[in-house]
KEFIMI-884539 format. One record per residue: residue in one letter; x, y, z of N, C-alpha, C in turn. Coordinates in pm, whole numbers, plus 50000, padded with zeros to 5 digits. Layout:
AXYZXYZXYZ...
***
This chain:
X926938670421501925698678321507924568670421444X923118669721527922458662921495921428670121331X921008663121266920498668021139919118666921166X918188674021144916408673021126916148679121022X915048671820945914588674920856913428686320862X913188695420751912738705820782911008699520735X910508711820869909388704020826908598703620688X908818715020614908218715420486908328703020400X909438695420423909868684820367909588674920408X909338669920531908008659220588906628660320514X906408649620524904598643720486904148639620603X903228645520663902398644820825901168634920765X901128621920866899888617120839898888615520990X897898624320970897058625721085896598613521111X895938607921238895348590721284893528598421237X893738585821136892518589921063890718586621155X891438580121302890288578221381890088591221506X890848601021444890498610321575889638617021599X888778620221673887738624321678887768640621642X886358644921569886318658721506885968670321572X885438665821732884988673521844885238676121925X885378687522053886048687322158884838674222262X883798674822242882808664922255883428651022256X883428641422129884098633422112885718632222105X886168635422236887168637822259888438623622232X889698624222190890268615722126890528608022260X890568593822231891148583722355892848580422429X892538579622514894008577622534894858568422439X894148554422403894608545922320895198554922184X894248564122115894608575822024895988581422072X895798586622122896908597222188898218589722199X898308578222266899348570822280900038567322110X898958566922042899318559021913900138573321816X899608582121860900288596221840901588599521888X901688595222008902898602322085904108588322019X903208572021995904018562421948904948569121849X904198573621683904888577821589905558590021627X905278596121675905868609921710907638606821747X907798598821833908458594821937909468586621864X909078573221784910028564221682909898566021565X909348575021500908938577821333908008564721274X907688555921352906988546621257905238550421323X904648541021241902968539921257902748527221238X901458523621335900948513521301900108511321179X900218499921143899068499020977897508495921090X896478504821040895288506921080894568489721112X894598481121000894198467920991894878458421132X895348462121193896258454721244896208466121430X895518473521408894738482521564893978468921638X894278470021812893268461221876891968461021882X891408447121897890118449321901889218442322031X888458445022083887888433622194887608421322141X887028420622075886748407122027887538402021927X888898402321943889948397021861890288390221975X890508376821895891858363622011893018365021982X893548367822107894888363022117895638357122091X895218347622030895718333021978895908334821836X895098346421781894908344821614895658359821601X895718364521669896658382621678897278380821562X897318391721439898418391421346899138400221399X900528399221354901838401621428901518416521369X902138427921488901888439921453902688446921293X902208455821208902788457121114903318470621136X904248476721122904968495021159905288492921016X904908512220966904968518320861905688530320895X906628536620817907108553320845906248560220886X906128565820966905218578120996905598588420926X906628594220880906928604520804907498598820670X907448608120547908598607520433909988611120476X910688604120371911948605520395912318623120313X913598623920404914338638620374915118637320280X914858642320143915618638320037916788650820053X916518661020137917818671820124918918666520267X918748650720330919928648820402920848642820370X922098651220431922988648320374924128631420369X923138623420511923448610320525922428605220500X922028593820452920528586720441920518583420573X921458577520668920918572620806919798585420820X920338597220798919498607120874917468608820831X917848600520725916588601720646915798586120705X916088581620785915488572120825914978575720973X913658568021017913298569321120914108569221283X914648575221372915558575821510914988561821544X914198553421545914218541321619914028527821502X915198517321518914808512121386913738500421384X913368496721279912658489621289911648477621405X912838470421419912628459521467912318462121628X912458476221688912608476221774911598480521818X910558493421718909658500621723908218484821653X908538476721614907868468521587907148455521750X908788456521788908388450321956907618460722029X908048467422026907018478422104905988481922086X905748478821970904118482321927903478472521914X904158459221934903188445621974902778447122112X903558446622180903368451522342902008462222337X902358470922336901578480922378899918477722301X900238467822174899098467122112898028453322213X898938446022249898608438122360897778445722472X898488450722543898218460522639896718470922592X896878475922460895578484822455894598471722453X894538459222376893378450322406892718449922494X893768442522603893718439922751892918456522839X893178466122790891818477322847890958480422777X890988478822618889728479422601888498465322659X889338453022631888478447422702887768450822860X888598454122955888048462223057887658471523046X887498479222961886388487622933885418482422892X884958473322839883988467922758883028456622916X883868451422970883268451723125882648459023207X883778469523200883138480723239881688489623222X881668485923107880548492123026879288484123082X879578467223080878328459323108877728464823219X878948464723326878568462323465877708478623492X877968490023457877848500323477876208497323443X875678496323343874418492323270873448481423399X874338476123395873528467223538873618473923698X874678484023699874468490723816872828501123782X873408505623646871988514023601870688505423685X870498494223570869118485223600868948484923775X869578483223865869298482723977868958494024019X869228504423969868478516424048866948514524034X866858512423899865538510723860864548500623916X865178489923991864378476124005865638472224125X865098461024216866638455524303866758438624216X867208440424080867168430624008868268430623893X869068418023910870028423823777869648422423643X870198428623542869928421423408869738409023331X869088407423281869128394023199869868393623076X869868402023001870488400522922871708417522893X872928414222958873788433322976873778436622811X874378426422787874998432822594873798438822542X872508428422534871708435422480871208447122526X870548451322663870558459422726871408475122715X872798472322709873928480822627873328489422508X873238476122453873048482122304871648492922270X870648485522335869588490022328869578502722403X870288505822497870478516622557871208528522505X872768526822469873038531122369872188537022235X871628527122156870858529622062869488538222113X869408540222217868158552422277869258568122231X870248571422307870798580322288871238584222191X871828572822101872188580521993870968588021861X869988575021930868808583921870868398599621863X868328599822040868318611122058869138620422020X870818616422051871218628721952871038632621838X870898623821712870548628121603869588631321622X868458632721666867128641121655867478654821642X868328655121750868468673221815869388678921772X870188667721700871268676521594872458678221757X872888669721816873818669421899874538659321884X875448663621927877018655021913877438640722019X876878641022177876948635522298875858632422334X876228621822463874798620322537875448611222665X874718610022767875248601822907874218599622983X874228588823039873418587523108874328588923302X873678589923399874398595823538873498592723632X873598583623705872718576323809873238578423942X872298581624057872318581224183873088571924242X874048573824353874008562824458873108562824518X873728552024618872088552024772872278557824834X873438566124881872988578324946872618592524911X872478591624770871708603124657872828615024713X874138611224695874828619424699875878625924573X875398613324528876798613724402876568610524281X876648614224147876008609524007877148602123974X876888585323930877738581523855877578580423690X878648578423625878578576523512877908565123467X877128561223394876718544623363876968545723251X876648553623129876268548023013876698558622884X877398560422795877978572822753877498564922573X877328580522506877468578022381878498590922303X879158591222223879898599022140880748609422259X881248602522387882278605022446882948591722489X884808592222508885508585822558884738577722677X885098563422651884808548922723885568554722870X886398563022834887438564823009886028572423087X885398580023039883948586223120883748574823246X883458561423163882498552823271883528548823397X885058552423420885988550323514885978560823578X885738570023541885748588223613885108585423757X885858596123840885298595423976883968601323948X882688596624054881448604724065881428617524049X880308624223985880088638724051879048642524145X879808649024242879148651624341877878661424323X876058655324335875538660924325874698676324429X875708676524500875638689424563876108704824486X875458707724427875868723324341875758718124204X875618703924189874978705424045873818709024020X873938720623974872408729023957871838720523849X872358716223745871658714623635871168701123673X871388690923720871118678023794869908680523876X870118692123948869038693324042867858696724000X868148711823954866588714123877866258707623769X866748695223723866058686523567864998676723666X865568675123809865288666023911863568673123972X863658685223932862648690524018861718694923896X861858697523780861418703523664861568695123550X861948679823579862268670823480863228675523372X862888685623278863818690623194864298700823197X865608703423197866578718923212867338718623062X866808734022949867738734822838868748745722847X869328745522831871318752922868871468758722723X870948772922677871228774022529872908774422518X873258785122637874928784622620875578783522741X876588776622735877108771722884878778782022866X878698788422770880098797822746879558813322820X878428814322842877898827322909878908830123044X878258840723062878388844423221877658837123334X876808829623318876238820523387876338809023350X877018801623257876528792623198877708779023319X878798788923340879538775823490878438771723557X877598781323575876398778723709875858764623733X875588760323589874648752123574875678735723613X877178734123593878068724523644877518712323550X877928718023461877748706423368878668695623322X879038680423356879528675123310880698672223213X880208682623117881088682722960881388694722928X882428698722865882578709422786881968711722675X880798717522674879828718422541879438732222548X878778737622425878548749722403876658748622462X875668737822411874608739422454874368724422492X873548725522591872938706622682871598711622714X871268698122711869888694722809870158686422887X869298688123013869508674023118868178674123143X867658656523130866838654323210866748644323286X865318646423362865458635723487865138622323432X865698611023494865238595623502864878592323617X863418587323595862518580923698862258571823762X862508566623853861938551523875860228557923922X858938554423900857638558023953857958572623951X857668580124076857598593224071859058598924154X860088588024159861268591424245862478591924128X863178604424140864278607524024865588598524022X866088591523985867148579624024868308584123973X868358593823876869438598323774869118612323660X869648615623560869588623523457870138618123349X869458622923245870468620823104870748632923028X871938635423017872478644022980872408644822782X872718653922721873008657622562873618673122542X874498665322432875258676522457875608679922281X875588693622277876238699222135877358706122131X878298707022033879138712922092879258728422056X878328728721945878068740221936877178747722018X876698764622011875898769122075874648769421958X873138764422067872098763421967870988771722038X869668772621986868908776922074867748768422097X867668763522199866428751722223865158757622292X863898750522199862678750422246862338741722256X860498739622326860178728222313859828713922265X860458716222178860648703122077861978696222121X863068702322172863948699822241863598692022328X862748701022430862718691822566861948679022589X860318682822461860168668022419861028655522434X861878655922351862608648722262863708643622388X864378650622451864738649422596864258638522668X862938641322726861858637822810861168622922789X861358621622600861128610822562862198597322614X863498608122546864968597422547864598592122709X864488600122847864798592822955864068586422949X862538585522943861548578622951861898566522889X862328566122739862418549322691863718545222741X865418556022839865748545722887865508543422998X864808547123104863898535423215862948528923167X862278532123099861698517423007862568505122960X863448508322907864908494522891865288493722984X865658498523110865968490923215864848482423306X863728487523311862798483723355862528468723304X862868470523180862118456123089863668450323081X864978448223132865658438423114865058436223286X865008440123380865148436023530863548426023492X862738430323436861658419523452861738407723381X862778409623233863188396523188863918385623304X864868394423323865408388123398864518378423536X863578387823546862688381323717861798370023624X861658372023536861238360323400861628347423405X862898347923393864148345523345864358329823475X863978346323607864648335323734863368327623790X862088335723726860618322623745860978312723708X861088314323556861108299623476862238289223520X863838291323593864148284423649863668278723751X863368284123818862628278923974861598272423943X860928271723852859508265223827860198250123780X861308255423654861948238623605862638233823705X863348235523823864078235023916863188226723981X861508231624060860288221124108860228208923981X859608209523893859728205223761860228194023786X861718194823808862468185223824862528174823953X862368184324063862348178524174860938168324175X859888172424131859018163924146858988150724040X859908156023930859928141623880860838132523915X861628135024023862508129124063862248119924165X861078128724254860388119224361859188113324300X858678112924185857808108224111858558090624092X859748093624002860788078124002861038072724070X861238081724192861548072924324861138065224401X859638064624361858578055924394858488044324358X858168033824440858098019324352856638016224302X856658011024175855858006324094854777994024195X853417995024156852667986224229853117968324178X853267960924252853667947124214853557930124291X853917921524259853297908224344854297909724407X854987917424555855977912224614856587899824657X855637893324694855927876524693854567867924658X855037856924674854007848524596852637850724684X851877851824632850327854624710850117867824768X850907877224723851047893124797851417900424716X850337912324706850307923824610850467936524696X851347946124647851237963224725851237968324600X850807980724671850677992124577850738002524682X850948016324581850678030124672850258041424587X850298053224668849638064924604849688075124662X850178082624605850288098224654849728112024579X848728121624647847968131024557847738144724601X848878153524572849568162824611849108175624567X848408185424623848028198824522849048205324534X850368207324581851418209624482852218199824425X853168210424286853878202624244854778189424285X855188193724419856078184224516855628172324591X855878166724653855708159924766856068154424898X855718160024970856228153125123856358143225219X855848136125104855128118325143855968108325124X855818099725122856988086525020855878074825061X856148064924985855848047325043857378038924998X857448029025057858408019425017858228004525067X858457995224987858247984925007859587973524956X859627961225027860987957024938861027942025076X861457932625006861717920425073863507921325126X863167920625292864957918225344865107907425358X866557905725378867527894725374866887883525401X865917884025537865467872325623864427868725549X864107875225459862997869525364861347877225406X861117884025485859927887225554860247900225414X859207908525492858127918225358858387930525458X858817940425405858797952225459858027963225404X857057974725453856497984225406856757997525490X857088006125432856798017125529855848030725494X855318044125507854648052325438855088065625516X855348073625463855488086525579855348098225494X855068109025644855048121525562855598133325666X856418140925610856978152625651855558163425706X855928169225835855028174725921854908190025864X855888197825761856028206925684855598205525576X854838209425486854158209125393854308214725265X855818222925308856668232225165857948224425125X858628232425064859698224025014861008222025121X861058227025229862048221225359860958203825379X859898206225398859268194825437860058183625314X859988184625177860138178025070861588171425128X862348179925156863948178125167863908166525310X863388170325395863368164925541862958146125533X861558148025430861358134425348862358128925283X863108130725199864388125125142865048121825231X865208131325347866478125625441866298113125493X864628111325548864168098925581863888088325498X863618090625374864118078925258865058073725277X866368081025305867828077625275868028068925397X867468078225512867658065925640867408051525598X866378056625597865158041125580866568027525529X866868033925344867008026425308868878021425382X869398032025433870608028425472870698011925610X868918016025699869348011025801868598000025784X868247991125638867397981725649868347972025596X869117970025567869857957925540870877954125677X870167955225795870497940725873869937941225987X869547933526112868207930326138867907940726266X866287939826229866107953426341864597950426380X863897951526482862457953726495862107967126441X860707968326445860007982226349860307994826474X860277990826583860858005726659862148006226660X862957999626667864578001126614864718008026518X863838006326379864178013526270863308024126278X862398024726368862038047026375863138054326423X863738043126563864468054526630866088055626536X866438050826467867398051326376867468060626302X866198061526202865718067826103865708085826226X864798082526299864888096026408866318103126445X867338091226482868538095626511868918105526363X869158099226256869228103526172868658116926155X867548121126127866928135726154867208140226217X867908135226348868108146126521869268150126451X870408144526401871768146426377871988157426275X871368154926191871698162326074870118180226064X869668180526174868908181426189868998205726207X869078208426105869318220026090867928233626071X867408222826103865668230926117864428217126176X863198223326208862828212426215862248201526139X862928190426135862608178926000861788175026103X860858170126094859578164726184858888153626062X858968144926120858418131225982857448119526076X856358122626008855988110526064856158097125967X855858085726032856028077425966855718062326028X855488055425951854898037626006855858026125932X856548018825989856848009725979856197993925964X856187984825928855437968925906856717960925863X856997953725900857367940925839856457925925888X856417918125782855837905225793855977893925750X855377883025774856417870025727855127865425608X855177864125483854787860225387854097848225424X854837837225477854257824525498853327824325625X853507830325666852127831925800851197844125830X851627854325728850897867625728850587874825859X851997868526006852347875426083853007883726128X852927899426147853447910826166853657914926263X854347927426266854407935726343854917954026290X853867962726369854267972526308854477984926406X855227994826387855668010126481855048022226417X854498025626476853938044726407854388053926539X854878067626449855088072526510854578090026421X853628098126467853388112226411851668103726367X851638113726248849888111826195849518101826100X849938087026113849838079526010849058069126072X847578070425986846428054626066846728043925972X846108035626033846178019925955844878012925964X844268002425892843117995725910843187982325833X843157970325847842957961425778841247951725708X841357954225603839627952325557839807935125533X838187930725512838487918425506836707917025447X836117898525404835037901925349833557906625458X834227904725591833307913325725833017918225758X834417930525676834367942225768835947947125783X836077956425880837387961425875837437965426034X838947964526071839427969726214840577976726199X840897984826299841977992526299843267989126367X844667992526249845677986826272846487992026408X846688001726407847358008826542846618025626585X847048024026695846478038026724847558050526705X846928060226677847568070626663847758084526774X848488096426714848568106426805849538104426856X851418095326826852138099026892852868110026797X854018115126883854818128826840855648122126689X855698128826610856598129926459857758126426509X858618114426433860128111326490860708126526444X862158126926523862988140026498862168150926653X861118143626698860568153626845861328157326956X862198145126972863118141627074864068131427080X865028135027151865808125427156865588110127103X864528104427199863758091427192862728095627145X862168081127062860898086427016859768081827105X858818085527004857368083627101856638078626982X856628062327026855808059226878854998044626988X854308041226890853088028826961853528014726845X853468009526906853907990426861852387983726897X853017976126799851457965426776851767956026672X850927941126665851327931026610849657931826491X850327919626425848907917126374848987907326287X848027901226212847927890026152846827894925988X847347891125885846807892425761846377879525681X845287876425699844497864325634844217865125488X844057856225416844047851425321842507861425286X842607873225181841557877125113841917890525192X842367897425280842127907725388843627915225320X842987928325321843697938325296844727950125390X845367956225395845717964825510846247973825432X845737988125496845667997925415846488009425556X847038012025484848028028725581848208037725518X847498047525574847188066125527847708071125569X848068086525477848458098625604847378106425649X847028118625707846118128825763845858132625647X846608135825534845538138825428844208138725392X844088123725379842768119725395841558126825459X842348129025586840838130825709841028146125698X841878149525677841948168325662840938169325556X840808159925417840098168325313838468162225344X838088156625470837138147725463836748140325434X837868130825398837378116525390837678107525473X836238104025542836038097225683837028078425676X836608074325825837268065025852836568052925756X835018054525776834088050225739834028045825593X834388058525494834458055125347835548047125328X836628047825385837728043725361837488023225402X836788023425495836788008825532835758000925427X834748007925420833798001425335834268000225204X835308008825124835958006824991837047997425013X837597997325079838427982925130837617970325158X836897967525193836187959925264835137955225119X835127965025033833967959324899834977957324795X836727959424795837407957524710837717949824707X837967939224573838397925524568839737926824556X840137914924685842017911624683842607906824547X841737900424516842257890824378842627897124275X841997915624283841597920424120842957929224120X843137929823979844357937123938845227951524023X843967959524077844207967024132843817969824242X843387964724372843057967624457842187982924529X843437988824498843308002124568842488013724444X842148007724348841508014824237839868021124328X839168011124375837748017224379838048027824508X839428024424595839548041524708839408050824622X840468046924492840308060424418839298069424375X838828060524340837448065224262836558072024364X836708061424483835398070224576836178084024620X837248087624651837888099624678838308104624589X838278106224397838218117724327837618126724351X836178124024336835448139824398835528148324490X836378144924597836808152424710837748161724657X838148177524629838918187324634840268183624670X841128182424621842638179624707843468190424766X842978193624864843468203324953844498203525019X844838189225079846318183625132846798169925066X847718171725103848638160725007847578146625059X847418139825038847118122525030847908110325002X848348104525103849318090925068848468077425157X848718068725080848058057825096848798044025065X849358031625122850198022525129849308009525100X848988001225031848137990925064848517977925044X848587969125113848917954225097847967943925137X848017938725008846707925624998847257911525009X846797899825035846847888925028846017884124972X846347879424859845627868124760844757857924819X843807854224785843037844624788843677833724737X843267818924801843947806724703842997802724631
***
């Protein structure tokens, strides 16, 4: 026959975290830890309960204590010891203590994500910062309850088809709330009219009417009010006492306030956040332009008696332009200048692609229309919108300052000298990437000793600066002097920079 001790003779120790309200109702994690001792006579030591932000790695090993005193009137001591022994009720309560981590941490997810479902009602933007957001949200309600001398509070947001209130955001009720299926806002009276009347006060929900109102919680008195996005209701926030009280308007104040500052906190994390995603995108350009800023070659004596330089002057951050210059194998002088026919940042990208050509298809031998239609192939192939580039080709032989050069899209040329100036090729064919084959114009030419040759994009002539200024500042600039292309500058600062400006220039020294 089995022996039990009577209860007078037990010492009951209640879980000193249970909640004091039908409101703050005890957690399952509670309950379990109840039915634990109940079940093997031991308890967990409190110090040694899971926590979210405890590692796994550092877990102290669970500690079990008697849950009850021993029965000094049995007549075996086995009987005076706990039905499950030690070691066994100790594995089990590591486990399970494992296990409660592992959901409170998903609850604690839970919690974020719910908060950011919130913020999107409010804005189509996620949070920038959830924890804080949380907290600050939280810390609205509990405000509010202590104001009003209430125990609860929740916040309950719309879907998109304004059919259903979900849970988002709970204070001084069970974390299991924010997993609860929706409530359906059809017959929630009290949802509805806070929706139409902003605030609804419920002195007693134990009345004969008081089911009517389909309130959420088991409480003796609530308020619900509405949450706004502008003048459209997105949700309610609920408070709850668990006693019965009698509310006036100081109540509903106080209500009216709480929703108000929390769509104000959601409001102001979704704009941090749109903050948040400016300031990347701005460092993101930022970057990109200093990248095509490096990528540029420095003005320099390419070979003996021959100076280039270039320039590009962009009213945005970016650029769609390039120059490049560089001596091949065979020893001749290569230049090229181009500019993307798009003027945003696909244009920017479409330019790179033709950089990359350029430089892939110049190490081994080609005439200057060989290397458009290359560079073109290239754009046709990879060609996922339209990359449209114009661009000019030159190569020339140093020792005879005889050339030849290909344009193809909106890029002029002119060579100055101490006479005067003439023009390098004609323009007006189609941007490589137009077609299959391109459509570009060939032409030779010859660069004398003191004579300059200068290649633009449309920039120029878009912001008004004629053919005319451009020849006569070439044509009065000395080859010899450090910088050549300095007095273009100068005469075209004062012009507004309205479109981008690129400019290529190669001089020959005087002997």
């Amino acid at each position: 026959m089995e022996k039990t001790a009577p209860n007078h003779l037990r010492i009951h120790r209640g879980d000193e975290n249970a909640a004091e309200s039908s409101i703050n109702a005890r957690t399952t994690s509670q309950k379990f830890w109840q039915a634990f001792s109940a079940a093997t006579g031991w308890r967990v030591d409190a110090s040694h309960r899971p926590s979210v932000q405890t590692d796994t790695s550092r877990r102290k090993p669970v500690r079990v204590l008697p849950a009850v005193g021993m029965d000094v009137m049995a007549d075996n001591p086995v009987d005076a010891m706990p039905p499950v022994e030690k070691a066994s009720a100790a594995e089990l309560a590591q486990l399970a203590t494992e296990m409660a981590s592992d959901i409170e941490m998903l609850q604690s997810h839970v919690r974020k994500r719910e908060v950011e479902l919130a913020a999107m009602a409010v804005a189509p933007y996620h949070t920038a910062d959830v924890e804080e957001t949380c907290a600050s949200i939280e810390g609205t309600l509990r405000d509010a309850a202590e104001a009003l001398r209430f125990d609860a509070a929740a916040i309950y947001v719309l879907d998109d088809d304004t059919q259903f209130l979900n849970t988002r955001v709970v204070f001084g009720l069970p974390q299991e709330r924010l997993t609860a299926e929706p409530r359906a806002l059809r017959g929630s009276r009290g949802d509805l009219e806070a929706m139409v009347q902003e605030v609804v006060m419920i002195d007693d929900l134990h009345n004969e009417i008081g089911s009517t109102w389909n309130a959420p919680e088991n409480a003796g008195s609530a308020i619900c009010a509405a949450i706004y996005k502008g003048d459209l209701p997105v949700g309610t926030l609920w408070l709850f006492s668990q006693n019965r009280k009698p509310l006036d308007k100081s109540h509903a104040a106080i209500a009216r306030m709480a929703a108000k500052l929390v769509a104000l906190n959601l409001s102001a994390a979704v704009q941090s956040r749109a903050q948040l995603s400016s300031k990347q995108a701005t460092e993101a350009v930022a970057d990109i332009a200093a990248w095509q800023y490096s990528a540029l070659p420095a003005s320099n004596d390419i070979a003996s008696g021959w100076f280039v330089d270039g320039m590009i002057d962009s009213p945005d951050r970016w650029a769609t332009g390039w120059h490049a210059w560089d001596v091949l194998p065979d020893g001749s002088i290569m230049l090229a200048i181009a500019e993307a026919v798009d003027h945003h940042a696909n244009g920017a990208m479409a330019a790179t692609t033709a950089r990359a050509a350029l430089t892939a298809h110049s190490g081994y031998r080609h005439s200057p229309r060989q290397m458009l239609q290359r560079i073109s192939d290239t754009l046709w192939q990879t060609n996922t919108a339209d990359q449209l580039v114009s661009l000019m080709y030159l190569r020339l032989d140093p020792e005879t300052g005889e050339g030849e050069v290909a344009v193809a899209g909106q890029i002029e040329g002119m060579i100055a000298g101490d006479y005067g100036y003439r023009p390098l090729v004609a323009s007006g064919c189609r941007p490589l990437a137009s077609s299959f084959d391109i459509d570009c114009f060939e032409s030779t030419f010859k660069l004398a000793q003191g004579e300059k040759l200068l290649a633009y994009t449309g920039g120029l002539r878009k912001d008004g600066i004629g053919q005319d200024l451009i020849g006569c500042c070439m044509r009065n600039s000395d080859s010899n002097a450090k910088d050549p292309l300095a007095m273009l500058r100068r005469e075209i600062a004062d012009f507004p920079i309205r479109n981008e400006r690129g400019a290529l220039m190669l001089a020959r020294r005087s002997q």
